[in-house]
C-alpha positions as CSV (number, residue, x, y, z in Angstrom):
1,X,-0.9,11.5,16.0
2,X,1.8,13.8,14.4
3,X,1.6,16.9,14.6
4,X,1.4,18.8,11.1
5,X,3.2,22.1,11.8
6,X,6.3,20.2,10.4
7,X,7.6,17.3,8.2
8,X,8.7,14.7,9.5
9,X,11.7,13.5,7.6
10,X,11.4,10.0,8.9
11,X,8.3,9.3,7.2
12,X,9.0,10.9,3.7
13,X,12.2,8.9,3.7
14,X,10.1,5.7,4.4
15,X,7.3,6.8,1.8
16,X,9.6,6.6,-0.8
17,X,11.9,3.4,0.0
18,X,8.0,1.7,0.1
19,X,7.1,3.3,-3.2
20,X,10.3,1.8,-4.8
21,X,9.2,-1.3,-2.8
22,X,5.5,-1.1,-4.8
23,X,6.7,-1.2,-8.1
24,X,9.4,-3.5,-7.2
25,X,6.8,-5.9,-6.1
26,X,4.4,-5.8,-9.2
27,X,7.0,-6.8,-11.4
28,X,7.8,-9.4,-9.5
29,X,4.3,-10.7,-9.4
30,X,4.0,-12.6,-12.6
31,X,7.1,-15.0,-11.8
32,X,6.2,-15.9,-8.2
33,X,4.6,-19.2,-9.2
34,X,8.2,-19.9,-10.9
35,X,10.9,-19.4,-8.4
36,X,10.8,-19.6,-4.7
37,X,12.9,-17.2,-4.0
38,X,11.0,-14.6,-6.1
39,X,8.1,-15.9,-4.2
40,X,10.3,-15.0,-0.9
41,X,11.2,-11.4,-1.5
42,X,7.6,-11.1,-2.8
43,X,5.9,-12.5,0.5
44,X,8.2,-10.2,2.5
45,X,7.3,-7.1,0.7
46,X,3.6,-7.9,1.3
47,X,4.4,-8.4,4.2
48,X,4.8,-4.7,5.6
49,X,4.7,-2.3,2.5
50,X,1.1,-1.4,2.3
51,X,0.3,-2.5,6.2
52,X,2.8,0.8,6.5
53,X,1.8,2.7,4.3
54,X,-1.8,2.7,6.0
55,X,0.1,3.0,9.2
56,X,1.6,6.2,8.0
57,X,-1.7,7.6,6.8
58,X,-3.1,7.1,10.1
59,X,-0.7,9.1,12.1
60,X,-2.3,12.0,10.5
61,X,-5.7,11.2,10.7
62,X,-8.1,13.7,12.4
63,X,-10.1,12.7,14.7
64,X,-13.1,15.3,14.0
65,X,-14.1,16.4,10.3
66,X,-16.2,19.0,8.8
67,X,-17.6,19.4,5.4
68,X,-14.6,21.1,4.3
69,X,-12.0,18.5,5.4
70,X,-14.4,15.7,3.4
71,X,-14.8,17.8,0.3
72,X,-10.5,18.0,0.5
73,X,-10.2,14.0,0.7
74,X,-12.4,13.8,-2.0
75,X,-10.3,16.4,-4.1
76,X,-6.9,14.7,-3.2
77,X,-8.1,10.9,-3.2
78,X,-11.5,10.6,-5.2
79,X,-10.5,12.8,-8.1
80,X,-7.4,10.9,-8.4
81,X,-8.8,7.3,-8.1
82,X,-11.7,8.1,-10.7
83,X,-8.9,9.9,-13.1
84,X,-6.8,6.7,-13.1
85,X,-9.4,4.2,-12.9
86,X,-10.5,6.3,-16.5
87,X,-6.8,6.4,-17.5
88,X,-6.0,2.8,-16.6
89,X,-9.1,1.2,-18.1
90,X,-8.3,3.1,-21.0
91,X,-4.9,2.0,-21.4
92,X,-6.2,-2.1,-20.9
93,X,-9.0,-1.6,-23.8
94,X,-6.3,-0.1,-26.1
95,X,-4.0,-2.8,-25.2
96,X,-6.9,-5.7,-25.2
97,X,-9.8,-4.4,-27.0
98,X,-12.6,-4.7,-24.0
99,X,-13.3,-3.4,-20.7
100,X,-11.8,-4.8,-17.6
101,X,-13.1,-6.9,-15.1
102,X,-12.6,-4.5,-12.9
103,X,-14.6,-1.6,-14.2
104,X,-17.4,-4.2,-15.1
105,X,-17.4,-5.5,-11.1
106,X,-17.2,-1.9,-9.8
107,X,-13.8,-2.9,-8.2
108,X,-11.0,-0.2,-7.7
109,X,-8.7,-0.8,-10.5
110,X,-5.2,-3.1,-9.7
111,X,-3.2,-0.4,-7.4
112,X,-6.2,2.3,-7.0
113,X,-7.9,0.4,-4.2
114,X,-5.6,2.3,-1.8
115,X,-7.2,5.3,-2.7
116,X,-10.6,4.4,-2.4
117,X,-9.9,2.8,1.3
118,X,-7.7,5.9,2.5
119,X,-10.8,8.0,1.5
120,X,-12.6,5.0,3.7
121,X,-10.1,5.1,6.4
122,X,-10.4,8.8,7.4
123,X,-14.3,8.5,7.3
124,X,-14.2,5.7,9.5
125,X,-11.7,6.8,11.9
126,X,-13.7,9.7,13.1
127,X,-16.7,7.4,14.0
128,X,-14.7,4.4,15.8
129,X,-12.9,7.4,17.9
130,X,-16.2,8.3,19.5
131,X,-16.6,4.9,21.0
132,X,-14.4,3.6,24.4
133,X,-11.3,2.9,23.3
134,X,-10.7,-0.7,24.4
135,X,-13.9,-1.1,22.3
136,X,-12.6,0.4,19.2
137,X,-9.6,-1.5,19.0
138,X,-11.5,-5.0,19.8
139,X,-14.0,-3.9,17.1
140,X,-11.4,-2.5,14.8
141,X,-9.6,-5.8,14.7
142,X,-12.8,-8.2,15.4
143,X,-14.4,-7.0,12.2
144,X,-11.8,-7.4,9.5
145,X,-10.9,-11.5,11.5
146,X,-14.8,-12.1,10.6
147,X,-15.7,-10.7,7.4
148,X,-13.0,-13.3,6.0
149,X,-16.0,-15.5,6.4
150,X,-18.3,-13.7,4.3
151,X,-18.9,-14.7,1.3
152,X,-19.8,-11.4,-0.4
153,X,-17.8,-10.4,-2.9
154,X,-15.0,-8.4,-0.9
155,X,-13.6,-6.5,-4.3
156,X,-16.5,-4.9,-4.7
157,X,-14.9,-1.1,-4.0
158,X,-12.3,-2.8,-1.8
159,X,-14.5,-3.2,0.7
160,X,-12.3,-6.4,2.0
161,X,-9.5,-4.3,2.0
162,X,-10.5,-1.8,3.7
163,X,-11.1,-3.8,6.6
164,X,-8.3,-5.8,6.5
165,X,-5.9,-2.7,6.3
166,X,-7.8,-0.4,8.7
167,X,-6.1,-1.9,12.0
168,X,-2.8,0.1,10.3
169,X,-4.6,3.2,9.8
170,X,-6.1,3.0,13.4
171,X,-3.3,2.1,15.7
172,X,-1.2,4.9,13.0
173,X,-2.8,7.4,14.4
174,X,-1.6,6.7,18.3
175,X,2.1,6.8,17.4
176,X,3.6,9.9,17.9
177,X,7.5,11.3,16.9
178,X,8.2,10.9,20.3
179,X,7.5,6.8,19.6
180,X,9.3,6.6,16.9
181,X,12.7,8.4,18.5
182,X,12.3,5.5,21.1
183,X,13.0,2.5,18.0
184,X,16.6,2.8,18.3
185,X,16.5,-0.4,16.1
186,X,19.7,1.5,13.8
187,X,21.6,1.1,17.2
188,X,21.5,-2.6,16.6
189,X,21.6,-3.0,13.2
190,X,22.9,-6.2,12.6
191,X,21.0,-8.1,15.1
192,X,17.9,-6.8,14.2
193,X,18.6,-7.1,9.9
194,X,19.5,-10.8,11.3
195,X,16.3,-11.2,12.5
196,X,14.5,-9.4,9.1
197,X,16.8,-11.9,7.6
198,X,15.3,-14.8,9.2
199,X,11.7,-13.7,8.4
200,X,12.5,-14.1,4.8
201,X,14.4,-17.4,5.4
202,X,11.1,-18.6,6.5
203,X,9.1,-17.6,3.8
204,X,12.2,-18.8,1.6
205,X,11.5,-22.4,3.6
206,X,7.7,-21.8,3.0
207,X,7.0,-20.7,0.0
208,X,3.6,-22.8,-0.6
209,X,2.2,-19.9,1.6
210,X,-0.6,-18.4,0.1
211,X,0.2,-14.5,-1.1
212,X,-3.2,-14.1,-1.3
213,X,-3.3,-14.0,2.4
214,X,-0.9,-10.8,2.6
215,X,-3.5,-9.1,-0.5
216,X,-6.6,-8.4,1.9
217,X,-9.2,-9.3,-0.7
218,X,-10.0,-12.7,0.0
219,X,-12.7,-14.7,1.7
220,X,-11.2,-17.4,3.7
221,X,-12.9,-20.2,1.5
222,X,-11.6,-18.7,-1.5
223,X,-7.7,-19.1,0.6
224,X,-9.3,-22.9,1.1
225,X,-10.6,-22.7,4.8
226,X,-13.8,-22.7,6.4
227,X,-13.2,-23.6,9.8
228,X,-11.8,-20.7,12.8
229,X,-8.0,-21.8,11.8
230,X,-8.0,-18.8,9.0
231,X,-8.7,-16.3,12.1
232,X,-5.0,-17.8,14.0
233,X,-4.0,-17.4,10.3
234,X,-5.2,-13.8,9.9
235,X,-4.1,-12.9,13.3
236,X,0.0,-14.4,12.7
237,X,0.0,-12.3,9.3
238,X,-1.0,-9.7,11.9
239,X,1.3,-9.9,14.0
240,X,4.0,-10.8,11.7
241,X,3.0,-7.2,9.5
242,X,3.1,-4.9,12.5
243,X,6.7,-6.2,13.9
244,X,8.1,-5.5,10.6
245,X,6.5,-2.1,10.4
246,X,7.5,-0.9,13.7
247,X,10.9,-2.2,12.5
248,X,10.7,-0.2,9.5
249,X,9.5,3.1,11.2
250,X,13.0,2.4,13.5
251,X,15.2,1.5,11.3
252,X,14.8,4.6,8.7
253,X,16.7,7.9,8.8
254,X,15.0,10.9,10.8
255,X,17.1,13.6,8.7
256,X,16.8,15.1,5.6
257,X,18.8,13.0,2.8
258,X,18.4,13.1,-0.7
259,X,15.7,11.0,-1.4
260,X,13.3,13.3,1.1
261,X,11.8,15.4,-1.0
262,X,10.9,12.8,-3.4
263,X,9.3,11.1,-0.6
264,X,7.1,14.1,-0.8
265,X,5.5,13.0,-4.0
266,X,5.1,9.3,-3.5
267,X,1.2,9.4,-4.4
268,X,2.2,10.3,-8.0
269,X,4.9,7.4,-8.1
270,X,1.5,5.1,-6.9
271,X,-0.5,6.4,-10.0
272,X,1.8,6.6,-12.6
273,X,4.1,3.4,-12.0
274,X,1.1,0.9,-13.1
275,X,2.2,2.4,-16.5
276,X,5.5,1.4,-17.1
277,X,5.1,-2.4,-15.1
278,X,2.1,-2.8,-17.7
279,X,4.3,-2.0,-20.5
280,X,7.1,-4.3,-19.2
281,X,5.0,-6.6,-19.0
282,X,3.6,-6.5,-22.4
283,X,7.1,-6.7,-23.8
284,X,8.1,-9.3,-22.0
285,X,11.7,-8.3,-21.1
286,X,11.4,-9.0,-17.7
287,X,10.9,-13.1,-18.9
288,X,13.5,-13.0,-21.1
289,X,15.9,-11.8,-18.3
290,X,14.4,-14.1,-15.3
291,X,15.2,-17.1,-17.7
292,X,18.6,-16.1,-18.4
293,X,19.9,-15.7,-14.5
294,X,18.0,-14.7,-11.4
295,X,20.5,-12.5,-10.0
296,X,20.4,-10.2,-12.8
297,X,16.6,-10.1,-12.6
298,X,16.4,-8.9,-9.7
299,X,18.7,-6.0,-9.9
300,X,17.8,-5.0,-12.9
301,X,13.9,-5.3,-11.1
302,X,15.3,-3.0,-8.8
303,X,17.2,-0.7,-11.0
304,X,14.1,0.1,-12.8
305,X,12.0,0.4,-9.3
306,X,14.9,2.6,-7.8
307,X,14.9,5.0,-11.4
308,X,11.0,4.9,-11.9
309,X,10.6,6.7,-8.4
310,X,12.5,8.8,-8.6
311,X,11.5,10.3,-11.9
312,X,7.5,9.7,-11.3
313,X,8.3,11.7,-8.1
314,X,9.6,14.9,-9.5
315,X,8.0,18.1,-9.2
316,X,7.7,18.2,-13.1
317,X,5.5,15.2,-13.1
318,X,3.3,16.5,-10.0
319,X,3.1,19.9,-11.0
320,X,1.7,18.2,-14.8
321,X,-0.6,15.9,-13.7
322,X,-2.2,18.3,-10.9
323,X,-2.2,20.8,-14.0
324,X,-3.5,18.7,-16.6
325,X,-5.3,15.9,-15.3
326,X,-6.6,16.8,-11.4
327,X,-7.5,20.1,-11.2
328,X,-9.4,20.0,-14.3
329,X,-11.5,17.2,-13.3
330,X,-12.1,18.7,-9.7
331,X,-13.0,21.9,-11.3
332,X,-16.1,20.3,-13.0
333,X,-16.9,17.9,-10.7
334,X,-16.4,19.5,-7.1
335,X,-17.8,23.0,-7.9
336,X,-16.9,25.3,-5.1
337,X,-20.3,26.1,-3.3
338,X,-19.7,29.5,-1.2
């Protein structure tokens, strides 16, 4: 656990080169069935972007709540997921004229899910710490390798998710600074991006792999297995997610750079983004480009990425949405009880 009596550069540094990561990814999504080498850089993303993004979350989980704390996650994850769950299904019956499947399932909407299982994450955190902890961590791993086998419908308020992403969150919370000082992986830097290089080369080789494995949301017969293969499956993905997020957390700067204080205001990045990949989408830009040459595709994909961040992360947008959107909403729903 981190202490919170100061930032840790590190990990705003890293919030925002996975933000950029996020939207980079979901405008890659539609063209993964084209091209395997779209399909490549998208199986790598998935690979470790959200895995550490819940293993980031976790390092500052508490391990004892009060009323107070739980009324504060609502305020700063609830309000926002049921603002933009409004806002999003708003914007998909303006563009399409009916209510999303979504809404209609009483599934977190596209991207929100995080939300939803953070809230999740810190509830459940604080109950699995008052067991042994060789328990926990059998149990907190155990659970998500067998509920592939249910057949309940794991969208249903990304309740699959949450369990599949929960062993981040957990094992999050154990890693301290003093951790993350010993990954000296920048020491070594070309051995270890020829390894990350490799990882991709194999998913470049093996592109028939499912992404829906990496997505968390998915029974195993719906991913085409019923036997106990998927577990070794679930368990490689596993493993494969944590190396790559550990080589993450050592291969990003500790100090204060530029992009740090952006990193500060990822969440709003998260909300906002689904905007402007919906809209590209609906142009159909993005096609036009991928036809005409791959490489230009996917640096304009990331020029777009790279510039949405970092103008969905300024204060101007935070300070407007908190303003205009969140504090009105918490105001009339979370009434201050003294």
């Amino acid at each position: 656990m981190l202490p919170n009596t100061k930032r840790f550069y590190l990990l705003d540094n890293l919030k925002f080169f996975l933000v950029i990561l996020v939207i980079f990814g979901h405008i890659l999504r539609p063209f993964i069935a084209d091209n395997d080498f779209i399909k490549a850089m998208y199986l790598m993303i998935y690979a470790f972007h959200m895995p550490l993004f819940a293993l980031i979350s976790g390092m500052f989980a508490k391990t004892e709540i009060t009323y107070k704390e739980i009324r504060k996650y609502a305020e700063t994850l609830l309000i926002p997921f049921l603002c933009f769950q409004f806002l999003y299904e708003l914007f998909n019956f303006l563009m399409t004229g009916e209510l999303s499947n979504f809404s209609i399932n009483f599934q977190a909407y596209w991207i929100l899910w995080f939300l939803l299982s953070l809230f999740c994450w810190k509830i459940m955190f604080t109950i699995y710490n008052t067991f042994n902890r060789t328990f926990a961590i059998i149990l907190v791993f155990l659970l998500p390798l067998l509920f592939g086998f249910s057949e309940f419908d794991g969208n249903f308020l990304s309740i699959s998710k949450t369990f599949v992403f929960f062993p981040f969150f957990f094992i999050g919370h154990f890693i301290t600074s003093d951790m993350i000082s010993k990954l000296k992986f920048r020491n070594h830097i070309l051995v270890y991006s020829a390894l990350l290089f490799g990882i991709f080369l194999v998913f470049l080789q093996f592109s028939e792999i499912n992404h829906k494995w990496l997505l968390g949301n998915y029974s195993y017969f719906e991913l085409g297995y019923s036997d106990w293969s998927a577990i070794l499956i679930r368990t490689a993905f596993y493993i494969v997610s944590f190396s790559l997020c550990f080589y993450m957390l050592g291969l990003m700067s500790k100090s204060k750079t530029i992009v740090t204080r952006f990193g500060e205001n990822t969440i709003y990045v998260f909300l906002w983004h689904g905007f402007i990949v919906k809209i590209l989408a609906q142009t159909g830009i993005m096609v036009i480009i991928q036809d005409y040459n791959l490489l230009l595709f996917v640096v304009v994909t990331a020029i777009i990425s790279t510039v949405s961040a970092f103008l969905l992360a300024t204060n101007f947008v935070k300070e407007k949405t908190n303003n205009y959107i969140f504090r009105p909403i918490s105001r009339l729903l979370l009434r201050k009880t003294d």
